[in-house]
C-alpha positions as CSV (number, residue, x, y, z in Angstrom):
1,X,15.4,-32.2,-44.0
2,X,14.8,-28.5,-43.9
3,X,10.9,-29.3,-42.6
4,X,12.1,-31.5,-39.7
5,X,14.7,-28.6,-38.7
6,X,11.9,-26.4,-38.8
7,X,9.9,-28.5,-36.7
8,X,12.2,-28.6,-34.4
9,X,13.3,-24.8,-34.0
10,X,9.4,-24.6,-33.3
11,X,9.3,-27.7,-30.9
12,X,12.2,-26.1,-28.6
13,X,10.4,-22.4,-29.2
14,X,7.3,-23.5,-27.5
15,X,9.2,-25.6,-25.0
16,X,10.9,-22.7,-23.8
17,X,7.8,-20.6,-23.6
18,X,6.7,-22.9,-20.9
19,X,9.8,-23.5,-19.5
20,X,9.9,-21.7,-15.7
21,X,14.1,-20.1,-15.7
22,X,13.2,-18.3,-19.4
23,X,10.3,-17.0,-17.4
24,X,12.2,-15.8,-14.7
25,X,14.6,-14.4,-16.7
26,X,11.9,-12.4,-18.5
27,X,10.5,-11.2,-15.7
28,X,14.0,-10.3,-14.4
29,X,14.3,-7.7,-17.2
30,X,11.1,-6.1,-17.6
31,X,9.9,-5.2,-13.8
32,X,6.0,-4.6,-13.6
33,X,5.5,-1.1,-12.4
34,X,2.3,-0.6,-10.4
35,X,0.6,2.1,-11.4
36,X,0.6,5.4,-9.6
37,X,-1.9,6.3,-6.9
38,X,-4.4,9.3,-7.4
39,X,-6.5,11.5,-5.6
40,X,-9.9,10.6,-7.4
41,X,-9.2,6.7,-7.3
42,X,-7.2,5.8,-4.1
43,X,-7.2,8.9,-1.7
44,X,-10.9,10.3,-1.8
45,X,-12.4,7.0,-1.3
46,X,-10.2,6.5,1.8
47,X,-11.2,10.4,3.0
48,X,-14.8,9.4,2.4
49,X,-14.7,6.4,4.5
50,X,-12.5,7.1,7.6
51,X,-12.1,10.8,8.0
52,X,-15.7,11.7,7.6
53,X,-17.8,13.6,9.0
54,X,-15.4,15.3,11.1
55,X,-13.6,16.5,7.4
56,X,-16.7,16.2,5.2
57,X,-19.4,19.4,5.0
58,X,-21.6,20.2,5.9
59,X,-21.5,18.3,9.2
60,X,-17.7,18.5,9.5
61,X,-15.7,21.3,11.3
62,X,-12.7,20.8,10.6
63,X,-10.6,21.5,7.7
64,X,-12.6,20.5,4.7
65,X,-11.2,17.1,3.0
66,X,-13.6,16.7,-0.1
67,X,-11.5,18.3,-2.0
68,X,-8.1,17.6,-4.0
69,X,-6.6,20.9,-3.2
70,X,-6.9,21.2,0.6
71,X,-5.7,17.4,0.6
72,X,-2.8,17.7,-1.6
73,X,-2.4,21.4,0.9
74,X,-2.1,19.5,4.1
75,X,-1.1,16.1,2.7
76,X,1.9,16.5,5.0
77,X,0.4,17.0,8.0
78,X,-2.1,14.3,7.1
79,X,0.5,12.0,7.3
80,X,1.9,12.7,10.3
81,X,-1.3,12.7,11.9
82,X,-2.2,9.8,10.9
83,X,0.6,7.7,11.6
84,X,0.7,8.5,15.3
85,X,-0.7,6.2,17.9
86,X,-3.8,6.6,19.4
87,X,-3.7,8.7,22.4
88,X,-0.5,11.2,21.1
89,X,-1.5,14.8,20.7
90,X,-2.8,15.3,16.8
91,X,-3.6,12.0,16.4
92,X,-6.3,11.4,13.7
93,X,-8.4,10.2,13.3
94,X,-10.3,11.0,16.4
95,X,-13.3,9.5,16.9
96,X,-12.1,5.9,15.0
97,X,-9.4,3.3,15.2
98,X,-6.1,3.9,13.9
99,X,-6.0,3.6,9.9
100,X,-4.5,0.5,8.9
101,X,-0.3,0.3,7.8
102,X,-1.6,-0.5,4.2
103,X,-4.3,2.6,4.6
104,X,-1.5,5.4,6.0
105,X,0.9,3.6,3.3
106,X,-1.4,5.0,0.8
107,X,-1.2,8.6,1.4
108,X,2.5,8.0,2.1
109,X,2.8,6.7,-2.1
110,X,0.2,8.9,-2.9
111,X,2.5,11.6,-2.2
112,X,5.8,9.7,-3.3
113,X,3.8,9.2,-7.1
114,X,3.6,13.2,-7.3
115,X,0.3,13.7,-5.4
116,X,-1.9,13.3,-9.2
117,X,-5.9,14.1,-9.0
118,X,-7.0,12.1,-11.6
C-alpha cells in the first residue's frame, strides 16, 4: 500500500511539472530580470557603429566617444540628440539615418541601469 501511494505522489509530481497553470504560476512569482546594460557590451559597440568617425579619433572632430567617461559625461545630451528627428537643430547623428527606437532605447536603459562600464 505504502509503494502505490508513493507512486502516486510521484505520478501527480511530474504531471504537474508539465502541467501549463503551475507554470504560469511559477513564472508569476519569480519575474526574469534582464540583465543590466553596460558601456563595454551594449553602448560602445553602438558608438563604434553609428556615431563614428565623426566621434572616433583620430578622424573625428567632435567630442571624442571612445571612451566610457566622455559618454557617461554627455550621456544626457546624447539622448536628446539622438532622439530628435532628422532635420531639428542638434540632431545626431549627422551624416546617417536616424538610430533605430530599440538603438536610442539602449542608451535611454543604459542610463536607467546606473550607466555601468563593465
Amino acid at each position: 500500500m505504502k509503494k502505490l501511494l508513493l507512486l502516486l505522489v510521484i505520478a501527480v509530481a511530474v504531471f504537474m511539472q508539465f502541467c501549463s497553470s503551475a507554470k504560469k504560476a511559477q513564472s508569476k512569482a519569480e519575474p526574469a530580470k534582464p540583465a543590466a546594460l553596460t558601456y563595454e557590451a551594449n553602448i560602445k559597440p553602438l558608438i563604434a557603429t553609428k556615431c563614428s568617425p565623426c566621434h572616433i579619433p583620430p578622424q573625428g572632430r567632435k567630442e571624442p566617444y571612445d571612451n566610457y567617461a566622455n559618454v557617461k559625461k554627455d550621456i544626457d545630451d546624447i539622448v536628446r540628440r539622438i532622439s530628435l528627428n532628422p532635420g531639428e537643430r542638434g540632431f545626431m547623428p549627422q551624416k546617417n539615418a536616424k538610430l533605430s527606437d530599440s538603438a536610442i532605447n539602449v542608451f535611454k536603459q543604459w542610463k536607467a541601469d546606473g550607466l555601468l562600464e563593465k
